[in-house]
N, C-alpha and C positions, 0 to 999 in steps of 0.2 A: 375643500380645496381652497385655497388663497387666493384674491382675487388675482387677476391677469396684471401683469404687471409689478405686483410684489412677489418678493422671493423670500421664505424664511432667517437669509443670511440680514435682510434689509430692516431686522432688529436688532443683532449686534451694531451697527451703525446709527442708532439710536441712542442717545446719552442717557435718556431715561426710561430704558427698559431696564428691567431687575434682572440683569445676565449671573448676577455673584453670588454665589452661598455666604454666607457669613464667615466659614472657613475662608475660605479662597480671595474675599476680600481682605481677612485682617491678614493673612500670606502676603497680599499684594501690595498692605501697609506696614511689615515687617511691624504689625504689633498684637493683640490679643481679642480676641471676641469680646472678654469682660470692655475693653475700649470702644469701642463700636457702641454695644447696651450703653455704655454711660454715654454716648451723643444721643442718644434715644430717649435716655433717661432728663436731657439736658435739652433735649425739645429741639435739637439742632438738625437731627435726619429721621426721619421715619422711613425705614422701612420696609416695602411690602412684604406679606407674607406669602409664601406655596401656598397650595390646596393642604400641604399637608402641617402647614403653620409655620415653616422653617423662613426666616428673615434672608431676605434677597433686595442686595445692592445693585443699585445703578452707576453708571461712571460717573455723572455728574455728582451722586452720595459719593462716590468715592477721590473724588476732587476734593472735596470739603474738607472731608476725614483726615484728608491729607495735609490740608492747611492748619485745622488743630490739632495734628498730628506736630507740624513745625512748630506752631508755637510752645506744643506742651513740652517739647525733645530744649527749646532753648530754657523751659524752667518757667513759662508762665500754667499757671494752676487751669486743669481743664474745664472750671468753670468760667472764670475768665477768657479761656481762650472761646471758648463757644460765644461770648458775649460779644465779643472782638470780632469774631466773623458774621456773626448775627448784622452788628453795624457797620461793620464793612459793605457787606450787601444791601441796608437801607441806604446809607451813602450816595452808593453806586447807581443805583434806583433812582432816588431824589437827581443826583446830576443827571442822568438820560431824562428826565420827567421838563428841568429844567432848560434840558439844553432844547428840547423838542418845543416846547414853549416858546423860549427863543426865537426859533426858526419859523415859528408861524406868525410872530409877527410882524406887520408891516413895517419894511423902512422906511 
């Protein structure tokens, strides 16, 4: 039984729970499972497997997916676009790193 106070629904609600079959996500990206394996292959999503080995996406994988989904649809090449969101995300990182820096220091 689930502790008091969680409810089973209270992991869809969760970005990175592995709610997706690999079907049902690349339906959800109008593109193909072979797409998915090559972000996989591209060190960009991992991920999890069932008990019974089958790959299951989270929202948040399936965020990503979708951003080099946009890039590859404008014609940048899927290795590239994986690299592009890789540093998009160090970026992103670096400014919150710095902007928290910022803010602890003395005026």
């Amino acid at each position: 039984m689930p502790p008091r106070g969680t409810r089973p629904a209270d992991k869809f609600d969760d970005d990175d729970y592995p709610a997706y079959t690999m079907g049902r996500a690349a339906e959800m990206l109008d593109t193909t499972p072979a797409f998915l394996r090559a972000l996989g292959e591209h060190r960009l999503i991992t991920p999890l497997r069932s008990e019974g080995g089958h790959r299951r996406y989270s929202r948040y994988q399936l965020r990503i997916a979708g951003r080099v989904r946009e890039l590859v649809d404008s014609g940048t090449p899927i290795e590239a676009a994986c690299r592009i969101i890789i540093l998009e995300d160090q970026l992103e990182e670096a400014q919150r790193i710095n902007e928290e820096l910022r803010s602890q220091r003395p005026a």
